[in-house]
C-alpha positions in Angstrom: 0.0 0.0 0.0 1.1 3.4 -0.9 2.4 5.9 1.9 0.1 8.4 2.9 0.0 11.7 0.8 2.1 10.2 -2.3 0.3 9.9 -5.0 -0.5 7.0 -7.5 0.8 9.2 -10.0 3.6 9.9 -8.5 4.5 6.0 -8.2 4.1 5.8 -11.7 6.2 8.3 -12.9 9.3 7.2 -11.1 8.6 3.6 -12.2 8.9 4.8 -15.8 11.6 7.4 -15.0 14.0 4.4 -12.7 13.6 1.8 -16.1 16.6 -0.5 -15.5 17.5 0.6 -12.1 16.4 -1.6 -10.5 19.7 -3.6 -12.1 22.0 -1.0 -9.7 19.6 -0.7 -6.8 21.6 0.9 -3.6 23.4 -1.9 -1.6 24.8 -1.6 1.5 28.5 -0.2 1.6 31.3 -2.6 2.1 34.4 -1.4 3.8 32.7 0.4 6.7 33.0 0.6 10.0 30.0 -1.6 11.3 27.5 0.2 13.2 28.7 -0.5 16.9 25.9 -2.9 19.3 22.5 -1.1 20.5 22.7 2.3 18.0 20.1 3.3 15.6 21.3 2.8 12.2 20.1 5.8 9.7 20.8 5.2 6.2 21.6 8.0 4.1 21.7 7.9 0.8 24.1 10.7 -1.6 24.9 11.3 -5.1 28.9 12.3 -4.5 31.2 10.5 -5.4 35.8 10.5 -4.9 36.8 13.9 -3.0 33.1 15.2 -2.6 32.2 12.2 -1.1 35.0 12.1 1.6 34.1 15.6 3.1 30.6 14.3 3.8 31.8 11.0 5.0 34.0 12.9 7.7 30.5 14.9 8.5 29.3 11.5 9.0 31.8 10.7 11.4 32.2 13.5 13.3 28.4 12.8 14.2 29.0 9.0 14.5 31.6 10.2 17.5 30.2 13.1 18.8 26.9 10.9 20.3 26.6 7.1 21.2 22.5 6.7 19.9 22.7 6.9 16.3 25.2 5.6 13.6 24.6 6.9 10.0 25.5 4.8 7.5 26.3 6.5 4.1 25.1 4.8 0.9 26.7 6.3 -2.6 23.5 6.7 -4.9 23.6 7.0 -8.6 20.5 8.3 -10.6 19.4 9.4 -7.1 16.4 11.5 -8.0 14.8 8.7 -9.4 15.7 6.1 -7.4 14.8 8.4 -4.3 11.4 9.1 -5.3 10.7 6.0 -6.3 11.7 3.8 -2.9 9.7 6.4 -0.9 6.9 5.8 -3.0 7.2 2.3 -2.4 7.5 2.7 1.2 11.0 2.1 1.9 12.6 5.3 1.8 16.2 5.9 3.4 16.0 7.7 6.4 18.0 11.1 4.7 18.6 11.8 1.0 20.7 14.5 -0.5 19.5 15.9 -3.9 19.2 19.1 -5.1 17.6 22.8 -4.5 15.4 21.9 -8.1 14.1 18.9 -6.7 12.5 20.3 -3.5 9.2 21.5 -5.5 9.0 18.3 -7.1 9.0 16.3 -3.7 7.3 18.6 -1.7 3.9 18.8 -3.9 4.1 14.6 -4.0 4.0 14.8 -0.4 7.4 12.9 -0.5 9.4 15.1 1.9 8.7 15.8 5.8 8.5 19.1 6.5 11.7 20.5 8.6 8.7 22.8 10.5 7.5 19.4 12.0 10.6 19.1 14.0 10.5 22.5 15.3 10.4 21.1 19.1 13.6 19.7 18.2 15.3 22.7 17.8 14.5 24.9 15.0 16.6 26.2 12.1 15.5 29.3 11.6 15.5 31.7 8.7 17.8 34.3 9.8 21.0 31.3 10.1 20.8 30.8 6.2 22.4 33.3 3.6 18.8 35.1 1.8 19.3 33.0 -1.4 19.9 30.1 0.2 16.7 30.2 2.3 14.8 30.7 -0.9 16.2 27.9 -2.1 15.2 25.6 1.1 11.4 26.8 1.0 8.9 26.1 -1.2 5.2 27.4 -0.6 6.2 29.1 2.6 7.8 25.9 4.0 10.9 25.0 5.0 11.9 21.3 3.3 15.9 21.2 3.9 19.2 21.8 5.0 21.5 23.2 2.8 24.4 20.6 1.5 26.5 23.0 0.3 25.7 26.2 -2.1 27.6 27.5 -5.5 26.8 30.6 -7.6 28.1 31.3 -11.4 31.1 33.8 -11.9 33.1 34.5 -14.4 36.6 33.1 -14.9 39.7 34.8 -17.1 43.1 33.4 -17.9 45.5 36.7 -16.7 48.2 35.0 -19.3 46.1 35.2 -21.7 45.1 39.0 -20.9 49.1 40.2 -20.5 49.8 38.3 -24.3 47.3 40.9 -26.2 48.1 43.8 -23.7 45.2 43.9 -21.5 45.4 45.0 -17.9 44.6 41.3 -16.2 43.8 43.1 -12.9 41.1 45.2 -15.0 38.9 42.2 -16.3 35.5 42.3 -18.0 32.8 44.8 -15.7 30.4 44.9 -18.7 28.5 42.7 -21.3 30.2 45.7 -23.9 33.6 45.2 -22.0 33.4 41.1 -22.2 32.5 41.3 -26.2 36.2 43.8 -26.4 38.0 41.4 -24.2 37.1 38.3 -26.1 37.6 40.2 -29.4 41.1 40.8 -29.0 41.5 37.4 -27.2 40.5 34.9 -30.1 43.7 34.0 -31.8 44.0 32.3 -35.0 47.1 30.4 -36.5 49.2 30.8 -39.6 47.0 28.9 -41.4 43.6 30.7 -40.7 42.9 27.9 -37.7 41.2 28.8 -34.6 43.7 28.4 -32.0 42.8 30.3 -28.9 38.8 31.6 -28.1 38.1 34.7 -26.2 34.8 33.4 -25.3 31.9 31.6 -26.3 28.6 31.1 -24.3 28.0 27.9 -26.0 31.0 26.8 -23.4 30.0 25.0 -21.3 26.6 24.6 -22.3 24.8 23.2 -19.3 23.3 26.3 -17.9 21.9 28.5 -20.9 19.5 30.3 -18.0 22.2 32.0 -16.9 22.4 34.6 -19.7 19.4 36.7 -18.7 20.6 37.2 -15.4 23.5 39.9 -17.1 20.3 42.0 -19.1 18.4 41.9 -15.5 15.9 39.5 -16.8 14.1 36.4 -15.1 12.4 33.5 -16.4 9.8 33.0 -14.0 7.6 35.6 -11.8 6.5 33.6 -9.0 4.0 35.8 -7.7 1.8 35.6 -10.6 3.0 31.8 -12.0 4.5 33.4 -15.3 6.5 32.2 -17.6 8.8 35.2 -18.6 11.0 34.4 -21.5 9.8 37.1 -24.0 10.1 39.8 -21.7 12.7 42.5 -23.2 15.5 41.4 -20.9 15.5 37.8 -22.0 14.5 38.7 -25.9 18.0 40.8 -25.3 19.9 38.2 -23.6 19.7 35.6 -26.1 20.0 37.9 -29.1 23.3 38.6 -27.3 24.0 34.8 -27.5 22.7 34.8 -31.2 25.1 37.1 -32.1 28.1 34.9 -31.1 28.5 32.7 -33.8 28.8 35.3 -36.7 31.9 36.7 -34.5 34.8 34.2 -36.0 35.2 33.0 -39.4 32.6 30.6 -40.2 34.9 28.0 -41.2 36.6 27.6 -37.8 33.9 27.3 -35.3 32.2 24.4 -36.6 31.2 21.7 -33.6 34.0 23.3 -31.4 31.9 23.7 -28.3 30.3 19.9 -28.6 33.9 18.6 -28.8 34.4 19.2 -24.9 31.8 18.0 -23.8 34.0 14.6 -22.3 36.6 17.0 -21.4 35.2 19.2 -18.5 37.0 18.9 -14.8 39.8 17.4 -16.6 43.5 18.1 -18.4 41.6 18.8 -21.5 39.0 21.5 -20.0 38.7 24.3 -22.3 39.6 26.5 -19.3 42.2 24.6 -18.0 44.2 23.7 -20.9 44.2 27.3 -22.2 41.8 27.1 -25.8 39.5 29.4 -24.1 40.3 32.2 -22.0 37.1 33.5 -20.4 34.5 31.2 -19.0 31.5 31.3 -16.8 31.8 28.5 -14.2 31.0 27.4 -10.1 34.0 27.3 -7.1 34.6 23.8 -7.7 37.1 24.6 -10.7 39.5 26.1 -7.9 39.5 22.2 -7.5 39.8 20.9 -10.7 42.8 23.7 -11.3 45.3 22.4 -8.3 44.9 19.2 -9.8 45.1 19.9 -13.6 46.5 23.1 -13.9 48.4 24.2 -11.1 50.4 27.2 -12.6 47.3 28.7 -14.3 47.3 32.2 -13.4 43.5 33.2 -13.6 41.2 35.2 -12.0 37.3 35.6 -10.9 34.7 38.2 -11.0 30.9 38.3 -10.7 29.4 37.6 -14.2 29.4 41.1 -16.0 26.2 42.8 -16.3 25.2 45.9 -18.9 26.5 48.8 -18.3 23.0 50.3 -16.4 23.2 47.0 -14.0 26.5 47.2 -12.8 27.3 47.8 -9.3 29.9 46.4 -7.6 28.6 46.4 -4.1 25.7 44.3 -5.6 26.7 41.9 -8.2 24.2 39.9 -10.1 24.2 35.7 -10.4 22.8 32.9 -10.2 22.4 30.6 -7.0 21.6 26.6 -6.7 22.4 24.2 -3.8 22.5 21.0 -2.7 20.3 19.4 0.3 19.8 17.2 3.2 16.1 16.2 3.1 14.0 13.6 5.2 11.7 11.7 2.8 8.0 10.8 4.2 8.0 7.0 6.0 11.3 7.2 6.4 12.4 4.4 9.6 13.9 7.4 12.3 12.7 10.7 11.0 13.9 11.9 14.6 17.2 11.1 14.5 17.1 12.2 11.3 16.5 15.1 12.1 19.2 15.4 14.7 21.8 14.4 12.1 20.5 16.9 9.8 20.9 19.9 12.3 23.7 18.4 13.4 25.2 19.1 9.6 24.0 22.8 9.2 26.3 24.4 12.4 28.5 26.8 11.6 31.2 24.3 12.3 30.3 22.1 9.9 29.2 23.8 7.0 32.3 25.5 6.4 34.2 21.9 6.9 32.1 20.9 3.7 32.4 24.4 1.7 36.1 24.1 2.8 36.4 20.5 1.0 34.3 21.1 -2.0 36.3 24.9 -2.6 32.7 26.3 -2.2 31.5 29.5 -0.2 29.3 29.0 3.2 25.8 29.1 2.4 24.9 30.4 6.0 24.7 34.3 7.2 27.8 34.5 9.5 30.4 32.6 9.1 34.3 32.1 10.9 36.7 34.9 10.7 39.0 32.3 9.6 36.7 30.9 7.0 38.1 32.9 4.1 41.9 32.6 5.2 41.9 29.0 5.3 40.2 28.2 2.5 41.6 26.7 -0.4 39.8 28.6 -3.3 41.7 32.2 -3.7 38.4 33.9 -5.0 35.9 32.2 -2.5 34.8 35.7 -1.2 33.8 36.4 -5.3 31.4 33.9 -4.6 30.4 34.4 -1.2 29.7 38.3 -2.5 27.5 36.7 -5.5 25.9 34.2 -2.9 25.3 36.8 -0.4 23.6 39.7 -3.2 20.3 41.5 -3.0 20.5 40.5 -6.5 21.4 37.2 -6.7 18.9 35.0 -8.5 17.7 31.5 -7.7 16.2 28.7 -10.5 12.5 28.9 -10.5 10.8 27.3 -7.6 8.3 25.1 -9.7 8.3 21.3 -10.2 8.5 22.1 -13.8 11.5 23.3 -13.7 13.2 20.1 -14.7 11.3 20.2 -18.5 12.2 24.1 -18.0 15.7 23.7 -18.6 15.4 21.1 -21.6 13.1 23.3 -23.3 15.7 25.6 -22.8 18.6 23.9 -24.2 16.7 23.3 -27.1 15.8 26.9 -27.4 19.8 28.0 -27.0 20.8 25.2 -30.0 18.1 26.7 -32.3 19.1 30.1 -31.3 22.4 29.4 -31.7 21.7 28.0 -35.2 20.8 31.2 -36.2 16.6 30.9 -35.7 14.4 34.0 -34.4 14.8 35.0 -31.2 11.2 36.0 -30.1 9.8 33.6 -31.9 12.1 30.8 -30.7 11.7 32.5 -26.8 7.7 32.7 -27.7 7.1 28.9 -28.5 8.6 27.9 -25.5 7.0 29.9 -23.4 4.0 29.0 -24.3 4.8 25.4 -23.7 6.2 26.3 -20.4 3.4 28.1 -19.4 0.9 25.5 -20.3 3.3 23.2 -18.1 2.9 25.9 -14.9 -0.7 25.9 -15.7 -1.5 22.4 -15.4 1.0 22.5 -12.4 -0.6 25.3 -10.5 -4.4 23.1 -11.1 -3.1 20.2 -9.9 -1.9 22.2 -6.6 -5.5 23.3 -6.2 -7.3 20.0 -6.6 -4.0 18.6 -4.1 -5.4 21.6 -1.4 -9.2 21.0 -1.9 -8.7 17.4 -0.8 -6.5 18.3 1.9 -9.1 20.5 3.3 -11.8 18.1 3.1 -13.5 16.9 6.4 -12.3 13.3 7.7 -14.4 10.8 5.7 -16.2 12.8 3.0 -15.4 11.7 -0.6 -12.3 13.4 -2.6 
C-alpha cells in the first residue's frame, strides 16, 4: 500500500523514469566501520562521489563520534532522484537523502518530503542562520523542506596569461556585457593557417546552464508571484539575441562543432579552461579544484558575471544561486534522529568543513573569521559576495522546472543555429506556461482534498 500523501501518479512516474534501475539498486556499503551494538542505524543515501564524497563521510563521522545513539551509515546513490522518489513511494525510503535545490518542488507537492517545520520542538533552524538565497532555495510554498548541503553561484573566470599576451590589464577584467564582447575580441587567436587556436569566449561553453544569460540583461524566467513564464520579456529577448550574435563573431569556417567537442573534457587536463583554448569562461567554485589538480600554474582570475553597463554595481553583483540538500523523505524508519543528524550538519562548524572541501562558499549568514583565510579557493569571497547579493537569483521554484531547462537547451541550440529569437523565446514559453498551468491546477485540486472533512469523498 502506498504511503500516505504520495500519489498513485507519483509511483508511476518514477517507475517509468528508474527503467533498469532496479539492475543498480543501492546496496549496502562494504568497507565500513559496522554500526557498533545497540545504536540506531540511519541510512543516508548521496549522489557524490571521490573527494566530494570524503568531506561528507568525515561529517558523517564527526556525528557518529560526537553521540553514542545513532550511527549513520552512508550509501553512494547513482540516478538518485529517481531512485529516491521511487523507494519512498514504495514505502522504503532511506531515512535522509541529498539531492538538489530543483528537486525540493517536485517532492514537496508529492507529499514525498517531511517538512523541517514538524521538528521544530527539536530545535528549530530558523530563517535568519541561512544566507537570503539560500533560504529561498530551502522553501517552497512558505515551508521550509531542507538543509543546505553546500551552495555555488556562477562567476566569471579569465586566464591573466592570456590578458598580458594581447596587452590587456589582467587586474582590470570584464565589468560589462560591452567590456566582455572587447576582451574576447582581442583574445581569439588564430594560426598561420587561418585555424582557430585560442577563443576569447563563447557562451555555448560549457553549455549546461543556458538560463544563466538573462541574469546579465536583468531578466528572469519565472515571476513567482503571478505563476509566469517570462521568456519574452525585453531582458531575456536581449539576452539571447546577445547569445545569437556569437557565432557570426569568427570566421565561419573555424567554429564548426568546437563547443560539442568538450563536452568529455570538463574537470579534466583537456578542459577548455584549463588547458588554455579558451580564455574567459563562466563556471562554479569547484574549478579552484579541478585547477590544483590539472593546472596548477594557471594564473587566472574571478569576478561576478558582467552585467550591462546600467546594471553594474559592484557592491551588488548579479548571479545565479543553486544548492544541494539534506532532506527527510516521508515513511522514512527514524525521521527523529534524522532530524538530529541533519541539524547536526548545518552548524556553523560544519558547513564550512564541507564548503572548505568542495572549494565552495558558506551558504549560511555569519560565518568564521578564519573561514576565508583558510580556505583553499583564492576567489571564495567572489562567490560568497555573489551568494550573499540583493540580486542574486535562484532557478525557478516550480516542479517544472526540470522540463524548464530542456526546453531551454533546445531553445539555445536553435538560437544558436541562427533561428528568431522571439519567436524561438515565444514557443517555448508558451509550452512552459501550459506546463505551470497544469501544475498550479493540480496544486489546487491537491489543497481541496487536503481541506476536506475526515471521511467525505475526494
Amino acid at each position: 500500500m502506498l504511503s500516505s500523501e504520495i500519489s498513485r501518479r507519483t509511483l508511476l512516474a518514477a517507475l517509468v523514469t528508474a527503467g533498469a534501475g532496479f539492475s543498480v539498486w543501492p546496496r549496502k556499503p562494504r568497507g565500513r566501520a559496522a554500526a557498533p551494538p545497540g545504536r540506531v542505524v540511519l541510512t543516508y543515501w548521496e549522489k557524490w562521489t571521490g573527494p566530494e564524497a570524503l568531506t561528507i563521510q568525515n561529517i558523517v563521522d564527526r556525528y557518529n563520534a560526537a553521540q553514542s545513539r545513532v550511527w549513520v551509515q552512508r550509501v553512494t546513490v547513482s540516478e538518485i532522484r529517481e531512485k529516491a522518489m521511487l523507494a519512498i513511494a514504495g514505502g522504503d525510503p532511506p531515512d535522509i537523502v541529498g539531492l538538489y535545490s530543483y528537486n525540493i518542488p517536485n517532492y514537496a507537492e508529492a507529499g514525498a518530503f517531511i517538512p523541517l517545520s514538524e521538528f521544530a520542538g527539536r530545535g528549530a533552524l530558523p530563517e535568519d542562520h541561512y544566507a537570503p538565497g539560500v533560504w529561498k532555495l530551502l522553501t517552497h510554498e512558505g515551508r521550509h523542506w531542507a538543509g543546505v548541503n553546500g551552495c555555488f553561484s556562477f562567476a566569471f573566470y579569465y586566464n591573466r596569461g592570456h590578458f598580458r599576451d594581447v596587452g590587456l590589464n589582467p587586474d582590470a577584467p570584464p565589468r560589462t556585457v560591452a567590456e566582455l564582447d572587447q576582451c574576447a575580441e582581442r583574445l581569439t587567436r588564430y594560426d598561420a593557417n587561418g585555424r582557430l587556436q585560442q577563443i576569447g569566449f563563447l557562451p555555448s561553453i560549457p553549455s549546461w546552464w543556458p538560463h544563466i544569460w538573462p541574469v546579465m540583461f536583468g531578466g528572469r524566467l519565472f515571476d513567482a508571484t503571478t505563476n509566469r513564464a517570462t521568456l519574452t520579456d525585453a531582458a531575456c529577448v536581449a539576452a539571447y539575441e546577445w547569445v545569437r550574435s556569437w557565432p557570426g563573431r569568427f570566421r565561419p569556417e573555424t567554429l564548426g562543432g568546437i563547443a560539442s567537442s568538450f563536452e568529455g573534457a570538463y574537470h579534466t587536463a583537456q578542459d577548455p579552461f584549463l588547458s588554455q583554448r579558451v580564455s574567459m569562461i563562466a563556471q562554479g567554485p569547484w574549478m579552484a579544484n579541478f585547477r590544483r589538480t590539472y593546472a596548477p600554474s594557471l594564473d587566472f582570475g574571478v569576478v561576478p558575471l558582467p552585467p550591462i553597463e546600467s546594471l553594474y554595481d559592484s557592491a551588488a553583483p548579479v548571479g545565479m544561486l543553486e544548492c544541494d540538500i539534506l532532506a527527510i523523505p516521508r515513511g522514512c524508519r527514524h525521521p527523529e534522529e534524522a532530524y538530529a543528524f541533519l541539524r547536526f550538519t548545518q552548524s556553523r562548524e560544519m558547513q564550512e568543513l564541507l564548503a572548505i572541501g568542495h572549494c565552495k562558499p558558506s551558504p549560511l549568514r555569519e560565518q568564521s573569521a578564519d573561514f576565508a583565510v583558510s580556505h583553499p579557493n583564492p576567489f571564495v569571497a567572489v562567490h560568497g559576495a555573489i551568494l550573499n547579493s540583493p540580486r542574486a537569483q535562484i532557478a525557478p521554484q516550480t516542479r517544472v522546472w526540470p522540463e524548464f531547462t530542456i526546453s531551454l537547451e533546445n531553445a539555445f541550440d536553435a538560437i544558436w543555429a541562427g533561428d528568431d529569437v522571439r519567436r524561438t523565446l515565444g514557443a517555448v514559453n508558451r509550452h512552459i506556461q501550459q506546463k505551470l498551468d497544469r501544475a498550479a491546477e493540480r496544486r489546487e485540486k491537491r489543497r481541496g482534498r487536503s481541506s476536506l472533512p475526515a471521511g467525505a469523498p475526494a
